[in-house]
C-alpha positions as CSV (number, residue, x, y, z in Angstrom):
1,X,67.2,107.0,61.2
2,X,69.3,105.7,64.1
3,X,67.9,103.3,66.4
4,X,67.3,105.2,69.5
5,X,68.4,102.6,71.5
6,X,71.5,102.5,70.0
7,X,72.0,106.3,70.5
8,X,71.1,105.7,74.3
9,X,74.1,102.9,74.3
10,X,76.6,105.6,73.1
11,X,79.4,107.1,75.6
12,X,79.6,111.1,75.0
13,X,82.6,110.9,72.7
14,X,81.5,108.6,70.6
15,X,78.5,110.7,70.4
16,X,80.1,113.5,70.0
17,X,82.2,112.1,67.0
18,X,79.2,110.6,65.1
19,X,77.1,114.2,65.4
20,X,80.5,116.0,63.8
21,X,80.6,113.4,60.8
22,X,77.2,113.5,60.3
23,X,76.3,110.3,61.0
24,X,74.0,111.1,63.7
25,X,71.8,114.4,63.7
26,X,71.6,116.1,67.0
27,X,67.8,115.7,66.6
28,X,68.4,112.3,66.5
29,X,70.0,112.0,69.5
30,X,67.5,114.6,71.3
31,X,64.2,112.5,70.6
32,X,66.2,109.5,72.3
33,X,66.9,111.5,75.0
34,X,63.0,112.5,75.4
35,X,61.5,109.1,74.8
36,X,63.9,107.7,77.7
37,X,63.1,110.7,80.0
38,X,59.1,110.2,79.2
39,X,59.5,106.0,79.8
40,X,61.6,106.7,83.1
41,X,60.4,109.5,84.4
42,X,57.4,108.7,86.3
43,X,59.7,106.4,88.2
44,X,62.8,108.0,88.6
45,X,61.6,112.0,89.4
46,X,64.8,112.8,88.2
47,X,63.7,116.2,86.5
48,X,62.7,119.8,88.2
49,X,62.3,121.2,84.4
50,X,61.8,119.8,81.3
51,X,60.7,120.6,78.2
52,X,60.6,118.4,75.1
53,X,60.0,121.3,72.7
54,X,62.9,123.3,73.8
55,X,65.1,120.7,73.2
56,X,63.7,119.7,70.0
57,X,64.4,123.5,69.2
58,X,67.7,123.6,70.3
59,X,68.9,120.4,68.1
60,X,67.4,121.4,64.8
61,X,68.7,125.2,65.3
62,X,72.4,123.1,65.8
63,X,71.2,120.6,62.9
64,X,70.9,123.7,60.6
65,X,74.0,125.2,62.0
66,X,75.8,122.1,60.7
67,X,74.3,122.1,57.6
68,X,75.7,125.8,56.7
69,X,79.6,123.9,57.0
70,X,80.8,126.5,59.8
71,X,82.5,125.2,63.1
72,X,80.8,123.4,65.3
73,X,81.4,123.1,69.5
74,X,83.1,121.0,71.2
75,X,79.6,119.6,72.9
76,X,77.6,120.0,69.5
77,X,74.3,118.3,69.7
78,X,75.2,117.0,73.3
79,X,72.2,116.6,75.8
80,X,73.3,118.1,79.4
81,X,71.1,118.0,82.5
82,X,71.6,120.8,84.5
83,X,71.4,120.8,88.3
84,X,68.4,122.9,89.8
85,X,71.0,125.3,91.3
86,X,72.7,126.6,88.1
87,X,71.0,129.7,87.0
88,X,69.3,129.3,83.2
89,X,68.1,132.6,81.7
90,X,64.1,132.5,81.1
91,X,64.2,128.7,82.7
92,X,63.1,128.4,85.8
93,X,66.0,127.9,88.4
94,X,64.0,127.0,91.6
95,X,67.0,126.0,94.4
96,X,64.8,122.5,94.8
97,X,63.2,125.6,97.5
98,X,59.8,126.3,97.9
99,X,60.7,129.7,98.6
100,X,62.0,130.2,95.2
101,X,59.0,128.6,93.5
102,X,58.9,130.6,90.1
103,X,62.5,131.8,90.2
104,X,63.3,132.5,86.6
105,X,66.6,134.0,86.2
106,X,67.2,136.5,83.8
107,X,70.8,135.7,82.5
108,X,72.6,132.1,82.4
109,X,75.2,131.2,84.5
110,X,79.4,131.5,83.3
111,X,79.2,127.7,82.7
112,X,75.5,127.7,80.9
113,X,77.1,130.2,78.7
114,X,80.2,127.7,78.4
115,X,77.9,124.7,77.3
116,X,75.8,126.7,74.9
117,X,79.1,128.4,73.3
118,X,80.3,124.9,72.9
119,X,77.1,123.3,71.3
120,X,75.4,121.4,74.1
121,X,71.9,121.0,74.4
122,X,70.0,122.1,77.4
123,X,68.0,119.4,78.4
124,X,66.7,120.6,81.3
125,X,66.6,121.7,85.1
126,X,67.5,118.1,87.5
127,X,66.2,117.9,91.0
128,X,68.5,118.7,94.1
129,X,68.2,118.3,97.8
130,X,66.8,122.0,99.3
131,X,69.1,124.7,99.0
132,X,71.6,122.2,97.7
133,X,72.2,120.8,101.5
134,X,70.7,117.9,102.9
135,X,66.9,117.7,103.0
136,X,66.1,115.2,100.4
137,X,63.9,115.5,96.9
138,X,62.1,112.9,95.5
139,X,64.4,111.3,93.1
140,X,65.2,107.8,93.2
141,X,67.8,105.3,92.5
142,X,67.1,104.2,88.7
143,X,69.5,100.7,90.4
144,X,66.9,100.3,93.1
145,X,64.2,102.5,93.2
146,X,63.6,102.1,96.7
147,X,67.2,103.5,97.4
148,X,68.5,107.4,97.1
149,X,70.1,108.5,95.1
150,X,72.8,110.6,97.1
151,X,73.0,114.3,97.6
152,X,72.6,117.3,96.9
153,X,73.0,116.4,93.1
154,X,70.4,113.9,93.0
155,X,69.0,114.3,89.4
156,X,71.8,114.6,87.5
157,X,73.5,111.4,88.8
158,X,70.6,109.6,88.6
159,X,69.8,110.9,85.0
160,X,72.9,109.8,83.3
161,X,73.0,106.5,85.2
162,X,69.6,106.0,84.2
163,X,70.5,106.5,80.3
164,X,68.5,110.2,79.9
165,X,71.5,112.1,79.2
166,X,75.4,111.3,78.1
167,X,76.0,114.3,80.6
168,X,74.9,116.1,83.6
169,X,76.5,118.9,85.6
170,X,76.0,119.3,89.6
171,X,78.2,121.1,92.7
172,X,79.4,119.5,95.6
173,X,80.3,121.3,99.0
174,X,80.8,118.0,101.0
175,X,80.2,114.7,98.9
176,X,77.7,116.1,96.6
177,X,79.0,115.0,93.0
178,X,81.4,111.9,94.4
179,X,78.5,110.4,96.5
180,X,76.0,110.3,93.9
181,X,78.2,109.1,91.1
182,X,78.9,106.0,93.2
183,X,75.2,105.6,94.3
184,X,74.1,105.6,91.1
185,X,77.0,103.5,89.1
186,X,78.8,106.3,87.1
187,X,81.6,108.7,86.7
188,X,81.8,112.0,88.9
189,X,84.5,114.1,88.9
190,X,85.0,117.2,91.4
191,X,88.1,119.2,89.5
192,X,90.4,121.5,92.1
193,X,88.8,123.9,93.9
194,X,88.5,126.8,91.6
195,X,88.8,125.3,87.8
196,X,85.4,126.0,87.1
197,X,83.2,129.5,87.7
198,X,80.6,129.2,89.9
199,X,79.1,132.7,88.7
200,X,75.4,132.3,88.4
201,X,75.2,128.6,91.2
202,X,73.6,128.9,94.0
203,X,76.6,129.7,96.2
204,X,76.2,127.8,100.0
205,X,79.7,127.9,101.2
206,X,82.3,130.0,98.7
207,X,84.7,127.3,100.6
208,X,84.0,124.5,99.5
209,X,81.6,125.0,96.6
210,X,82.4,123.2,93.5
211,X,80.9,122.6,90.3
212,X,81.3,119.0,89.0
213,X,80.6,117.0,86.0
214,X,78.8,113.3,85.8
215,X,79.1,111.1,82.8
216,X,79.8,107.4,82.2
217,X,83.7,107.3,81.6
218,X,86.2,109.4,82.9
219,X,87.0,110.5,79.2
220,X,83.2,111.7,79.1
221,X,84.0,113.6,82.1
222,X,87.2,115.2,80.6
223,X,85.2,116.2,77.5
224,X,82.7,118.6,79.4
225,X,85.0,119.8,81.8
226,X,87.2,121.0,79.5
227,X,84.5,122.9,78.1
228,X,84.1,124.2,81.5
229,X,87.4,124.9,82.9
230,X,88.4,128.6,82.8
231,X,88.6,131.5,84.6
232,X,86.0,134.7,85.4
233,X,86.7,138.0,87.1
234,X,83.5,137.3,89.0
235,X,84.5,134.3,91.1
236,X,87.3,135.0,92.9
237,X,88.5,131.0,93.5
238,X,89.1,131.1,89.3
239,X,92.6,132.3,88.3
240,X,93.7,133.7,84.8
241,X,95.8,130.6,83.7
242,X,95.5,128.4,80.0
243,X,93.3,125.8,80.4
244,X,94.7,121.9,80.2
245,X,93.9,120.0,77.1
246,X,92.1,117.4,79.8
247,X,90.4,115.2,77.1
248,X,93.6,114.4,75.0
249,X,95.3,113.7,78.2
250,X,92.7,111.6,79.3
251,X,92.5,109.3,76.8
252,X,96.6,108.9,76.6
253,X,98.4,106.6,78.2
254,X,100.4,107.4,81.0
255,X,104.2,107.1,80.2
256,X,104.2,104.2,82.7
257,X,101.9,102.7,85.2
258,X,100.1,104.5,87.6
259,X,101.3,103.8,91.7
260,X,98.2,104.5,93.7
261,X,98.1,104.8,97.6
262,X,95.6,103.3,99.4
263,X,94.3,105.8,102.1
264,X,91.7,104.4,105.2
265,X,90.0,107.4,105.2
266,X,88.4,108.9,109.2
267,X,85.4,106.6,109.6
268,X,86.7,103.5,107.7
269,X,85.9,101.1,110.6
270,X,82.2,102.0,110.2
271,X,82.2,101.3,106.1
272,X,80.0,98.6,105.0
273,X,82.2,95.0,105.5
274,X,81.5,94.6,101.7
275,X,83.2,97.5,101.5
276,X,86.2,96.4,103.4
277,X,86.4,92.8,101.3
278,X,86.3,94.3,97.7
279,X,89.3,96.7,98.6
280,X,90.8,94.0,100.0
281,X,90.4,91.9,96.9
282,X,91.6,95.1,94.9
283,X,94.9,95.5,96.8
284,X,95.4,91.8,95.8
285,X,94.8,92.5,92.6
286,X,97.0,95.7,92.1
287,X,99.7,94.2,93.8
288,X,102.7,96.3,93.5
289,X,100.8,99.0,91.9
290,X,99.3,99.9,95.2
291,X,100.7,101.0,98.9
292,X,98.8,101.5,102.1
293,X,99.5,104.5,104.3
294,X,98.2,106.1,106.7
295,X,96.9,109.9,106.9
296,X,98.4,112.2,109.5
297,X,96.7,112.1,113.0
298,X,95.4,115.7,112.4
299,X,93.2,114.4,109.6
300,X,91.3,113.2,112.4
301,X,89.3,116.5,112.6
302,X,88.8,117.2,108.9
303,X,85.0,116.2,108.8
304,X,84.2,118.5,111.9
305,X,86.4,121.3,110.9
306,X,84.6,121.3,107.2
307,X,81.8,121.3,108.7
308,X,82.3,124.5,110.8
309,X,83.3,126.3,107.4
310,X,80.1,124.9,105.7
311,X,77.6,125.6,108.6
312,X,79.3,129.2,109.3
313,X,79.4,129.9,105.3
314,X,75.9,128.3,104.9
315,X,74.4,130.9,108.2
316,X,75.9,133.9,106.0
317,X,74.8,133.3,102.4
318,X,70.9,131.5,103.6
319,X,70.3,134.2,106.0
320,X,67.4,135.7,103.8
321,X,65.9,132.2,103.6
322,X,65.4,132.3,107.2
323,X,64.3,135.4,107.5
324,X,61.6,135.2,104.6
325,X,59.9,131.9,105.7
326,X,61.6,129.8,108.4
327,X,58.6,127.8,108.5
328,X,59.0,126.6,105.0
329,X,62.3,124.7,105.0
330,X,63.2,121.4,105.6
331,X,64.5,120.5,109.5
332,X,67.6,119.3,108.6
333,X,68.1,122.8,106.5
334,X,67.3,124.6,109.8
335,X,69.3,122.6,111.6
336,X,72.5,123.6,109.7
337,X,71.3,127.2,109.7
338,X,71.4,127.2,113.7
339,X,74.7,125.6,114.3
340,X,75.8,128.0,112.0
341,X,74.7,131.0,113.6
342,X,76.5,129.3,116.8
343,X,79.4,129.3,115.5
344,X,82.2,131.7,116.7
345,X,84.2,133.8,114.5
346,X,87.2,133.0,115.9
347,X,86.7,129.2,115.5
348,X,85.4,129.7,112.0
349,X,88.6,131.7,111.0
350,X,90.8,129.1,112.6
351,X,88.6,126.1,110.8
352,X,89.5,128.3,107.7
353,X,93.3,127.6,107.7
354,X,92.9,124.2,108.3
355,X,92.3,123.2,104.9
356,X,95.8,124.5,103.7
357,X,97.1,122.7,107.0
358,X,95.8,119.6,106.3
359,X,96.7,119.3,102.3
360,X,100.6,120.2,103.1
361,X,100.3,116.8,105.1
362,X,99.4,115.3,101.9
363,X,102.2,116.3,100.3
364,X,104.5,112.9,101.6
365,X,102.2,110.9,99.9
366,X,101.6,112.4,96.4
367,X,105.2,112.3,96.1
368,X,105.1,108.3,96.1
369,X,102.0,107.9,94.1
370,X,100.4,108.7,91.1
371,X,96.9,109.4,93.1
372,X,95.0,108.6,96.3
373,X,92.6,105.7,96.5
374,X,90.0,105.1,98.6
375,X,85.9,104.5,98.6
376,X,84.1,106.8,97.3
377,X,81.1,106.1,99.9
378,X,80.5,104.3,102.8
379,X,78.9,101.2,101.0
380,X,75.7,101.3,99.0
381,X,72.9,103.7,98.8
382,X,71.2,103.5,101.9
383,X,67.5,102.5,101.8
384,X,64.7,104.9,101.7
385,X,65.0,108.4,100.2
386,X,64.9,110.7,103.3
387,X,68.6,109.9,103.8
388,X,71.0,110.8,101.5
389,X,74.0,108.7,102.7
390,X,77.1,110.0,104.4
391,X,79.7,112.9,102.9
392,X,82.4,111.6,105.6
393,X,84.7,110.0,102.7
394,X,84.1,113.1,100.5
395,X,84.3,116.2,102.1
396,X,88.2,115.9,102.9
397,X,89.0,116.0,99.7
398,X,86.6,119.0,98.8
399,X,88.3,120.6,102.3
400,X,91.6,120.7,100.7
401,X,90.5,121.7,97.7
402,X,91.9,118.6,95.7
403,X,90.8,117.2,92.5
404,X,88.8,113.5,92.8
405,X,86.7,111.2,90.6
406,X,85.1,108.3,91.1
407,X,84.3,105.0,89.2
408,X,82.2,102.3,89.6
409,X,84.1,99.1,90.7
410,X,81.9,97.0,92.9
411,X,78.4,95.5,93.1
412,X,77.0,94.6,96.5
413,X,75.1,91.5,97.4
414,X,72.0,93.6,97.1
415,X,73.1,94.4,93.4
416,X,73.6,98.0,94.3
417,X,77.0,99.5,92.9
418,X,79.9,100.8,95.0
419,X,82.4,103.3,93.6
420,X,86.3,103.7,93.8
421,X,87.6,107.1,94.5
422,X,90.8,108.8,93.0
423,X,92.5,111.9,94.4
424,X,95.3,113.7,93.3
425,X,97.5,117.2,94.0
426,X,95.7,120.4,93.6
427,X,96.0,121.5,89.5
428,X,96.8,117.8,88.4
429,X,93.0,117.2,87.1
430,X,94.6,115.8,83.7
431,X,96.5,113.4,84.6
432,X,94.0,112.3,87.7
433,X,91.7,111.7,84.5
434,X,94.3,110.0,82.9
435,X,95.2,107.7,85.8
436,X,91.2,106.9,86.3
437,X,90.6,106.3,82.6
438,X,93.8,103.9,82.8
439,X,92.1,102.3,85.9
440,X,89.0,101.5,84.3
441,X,90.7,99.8,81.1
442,X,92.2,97.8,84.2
443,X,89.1,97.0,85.7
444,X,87.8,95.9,82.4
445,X,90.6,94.1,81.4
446,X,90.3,92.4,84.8
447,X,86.6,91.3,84.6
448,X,85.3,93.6,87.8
C-alpha cells in the first residue's frame, strides 16, 4: 500500500495518472484524504459535511468499476470538496445559513452530475461565508490559523491548501474564488462568465455568479474545469458551443513567450507596500516580457457599479430570507439586503451595461499582451476571521465577465503567501491556463 503521505504530496494529474494505471487504488488515495481531514480538522473547520464512509463507498464502487476493464472518467478516483452552496442530492446543502439548517436537496447540481459522470469522488460539503456573501464562517487559514481564509469560498481554498483534497470547487460573485486561492497559497481559476452551469448553486447575483475551481497548479485547474465546462438549457449565461480541450492546452507550450501587461488596478495605492515591492521586483525580473499601462479613467467606478448589480441582484433572489427570519442573519448580510432594496431601477439597469462598457475598454490592451497581470489581493490575509479581506482587485474582472487565475508568487514577512493574478479576453480560458502554467515553470525556474 502507498504511503499516504506520499499520495497527499501528489498534484491531481499525477494522481489522476497513477489511479488509471493502477498503481494507486482510489481507495488508497480516499483513506489519505480522511486521515488528513481527521488530523486537520479540529483546527482548520474547513468542512460543513463530511462523511468518511461515503467516501470509502464511493472509491471501492470506482475500484471495482476499474477492475471490470470498462472506461474510466476523466476525475476517476479524484477527491473534490464541494462548496456548501452547490446542491448534492440526499447531502445536506445548508447555504452556510441557519435558515436552511437541514436543507437536503433532492437532485445534484449540473456540475455534481459532471464530477460524478467523470469519476470524482465526493468528499464532502466545505464551509462558506452566509448565503455565499460576506458574513464570515469559522474556517481558518491552514498558513496561519489566526488569519482567514477569504470569502465566500472559504473551505474549499483552505482544504486544498491545507493538503485534504487535490481539488475543490467554489463560486465567486466579487473575489470569491481569486481571493481565497491567494490567501491560502494555491491555484484559483474563475473561467468566463458563463463556461460553467450554475444549475443547482445557490444563485446570489445571475451577474456576476461564477463557479470556479481550486487546485494546486494551473494544470490541476484545467483538468476539472474541463470536466466542468459545458453548456445547459437551464442557465441561460451557458451557450451551445464545443468545449476547449483546456488540459492539453494547458500543459503545451505557448508557440512563443507570453507578453503580459501590468495593470494598477482602482485601489492600488492602498495595497500592502510588500505588495508594491514584490511587483516591483517582478517587473525587474520579466523585463521585456512585461509593459505597464494604465486602465481607462471610467474603470474608476467599476467596484461601485458591481456592486449596485450585486446588492440589486442579491435584494431580488434573498428576498425570502428576509422575509422568513430577518433576525437570523448575519449584519453584514442585512446590510447588503438594504442597500439593495435602495437601489433604483433605473440606476441598476444603467450599472447593467456597464460591464460590456467597461471590457470594450480592455480591448487596447489584450491586443498587446498575452494576459493582464496584477495582484490578486490587497496583501495577505488579514488577521482575525470576522473579515474576509477586500474583493476590490477581483470583482472587475468578474464585472466584465473575463476569465482570471491566480498563483502563488510571494511570501510576506509574516510568512503568509500573496498571489499573482492573470486575466485574459472573454472565451480565451485555454490559453490564459497556458500562459499561467508557463508563468509558474518561470517562477520556479526563477527560485520565487
Amino acid at each position: 500500500m502507498a504511503n499516504k503521505a506520499d499520495i497527499l504530496m501528489l498534484d491531481a494529474c499525477t494522481l489522476r495518472e497513477r489511479l488509471a494505471t493502477g498503481a494507486l487504488t482510489a481507495l488508497e488515495v480516499v483513506e489519505a484524504s480522511i486521515e488528513r481531514i481527521e488530523a486537520r480538522e479540529p483546527e482548520v473547520h474547513a468542512w460543513a459535511w463530511f462523511d468518511p464512509e461515503f467516501a470509502r463507498h464511493q472509491a471501492r464502487q470506482l475500484d471495482i468499476h476499474r477492475q471490470t476493464g470498462r472506461a474510466i472518467g476523466p476525475l476517476h478516483g479524484l477527491p473534490v470538496a464541494l462548496k456548501d452552496i452547490i446542491d448534492t442530492a440526499k447531502i445536506p446543502t445548508e447555504n452556510g445559513c441557519e435558515l436552511d439548517r437541514g436543507r437536503v436537496p433532492i437532485k445534484d447540481a449540473a456540475i455534481v452530475e459532471k464530477l460524478k459522470t467523470a469519476g470524482a469522488i465526493i468528499m464532502g460539503k466545505t464551509v462558506t461565508t452566509e448565503l455565499a456573501f460576506m458574513q464570515a464562517g469559522p474556517t481558518c487559514n491552514p498558513h496561519n490559523l489566526a488569519h482567514t481564509p477569504g470569502g465566500s469560498s472559504s473551505g474549499s481554498a483552505a482544504a486544498v491548501a491545507d493538503g485534504m483534497v487535490p481539488l475543490a470547487v467554489g463560486t465567486q460573485t466579487g473575489g470569491s474564488v481569486i481571493r481565497p486561492a491567494s490567501y491560502c497559497g494555491i491555484t484559483g481559476f474563475k473561467p468566463s462568465f458563463g463556461a460553467i452551469p450554475r444549475t443547482g448553486v445557490l444563485m446570489q447575483s445571475p451577474t456576476l455568479d461564477t463557479v470556479g475551481v481550486f487546485a494546486r497548479t494551473p494544470a490541476d485547474a484545467a483538468l476539472i474545469a474541463e470536466v466542468l465546462f459545458g453548456y445547459d438549457e437551464a442557465d441561460s449565461a451557458t451557450r451551445p458551443e464545443p468545449t476547449p480541450a483546456l488540459l492539453d492546452i494547458a500543459r503545451s507550450e505557448p508557440p512563443i513567450k507570453p507578453i503580459f501587461a501590468f495593470v494598477k488596478p482602482p485601489g492600488w495605492d492602498d495595497a500592502d507596500p510588500q505588495l508594491h515591492a514584490a511587483f516591483a521586483e517582478l517587473a525587474e525580473a520579466l523585463g521585456d516580457r512585461m509593459f505597464e499601462v494604465d486602465l481607462p479613467a471610467p474603470f474608476g467606478d467599476a467596484a461601485m457599479l458591481r456592486e449596485r448589480v450585486n446588492f440589486a441582484e442579491m435584494a431580488r433572489y434573498y428576498y425570502s430570507y428576509g422575509k422568513k427570519g430577518s433576525d437570523r442573519l448575519g449584519p453584514l448580510t442585512l446590510e447588503a439586503l438594504s442597500k439593495g432594496n435602495a437601489i433604483l431601477a433605473r440606476d441598476y439597469l444603467a450599472a447593467l451595461d456597464w460591464g460590456d462598457v467597461l471590457y470594450a475598454g480592455l480591448d487596447e490592451i489584450f491586443d498587446r499582451c498575452d494576459a493582464i497581470i496584477c495582484p490578486a489581493a490587497m496583501g495577505t490575509a488579514p488577521e482575525g476571521l470576522e473579515f474576509t479581506g477586500s474583493a476590490l482587485f477581483n470583482g472587475l474582472w468578474t464585472f466584465v465577465g473575463a476569465p482570471a487565475i491566480t498563483i502563488p508568487a510571494f511570501t510576506a514577512e509574516n510568512g503568509l503567501p500573496m498571489g499573482v493574478q492573470l486575466v485574459a479576453a472573454r472565451g480565451n480560458d485555454a490559453r490564459l491556463l497556458r500562459n499561467a502554467n508557463w508563468f509558474q515553470g518561470w517562477l520556479t525556474d526563477a527560485g520565487a
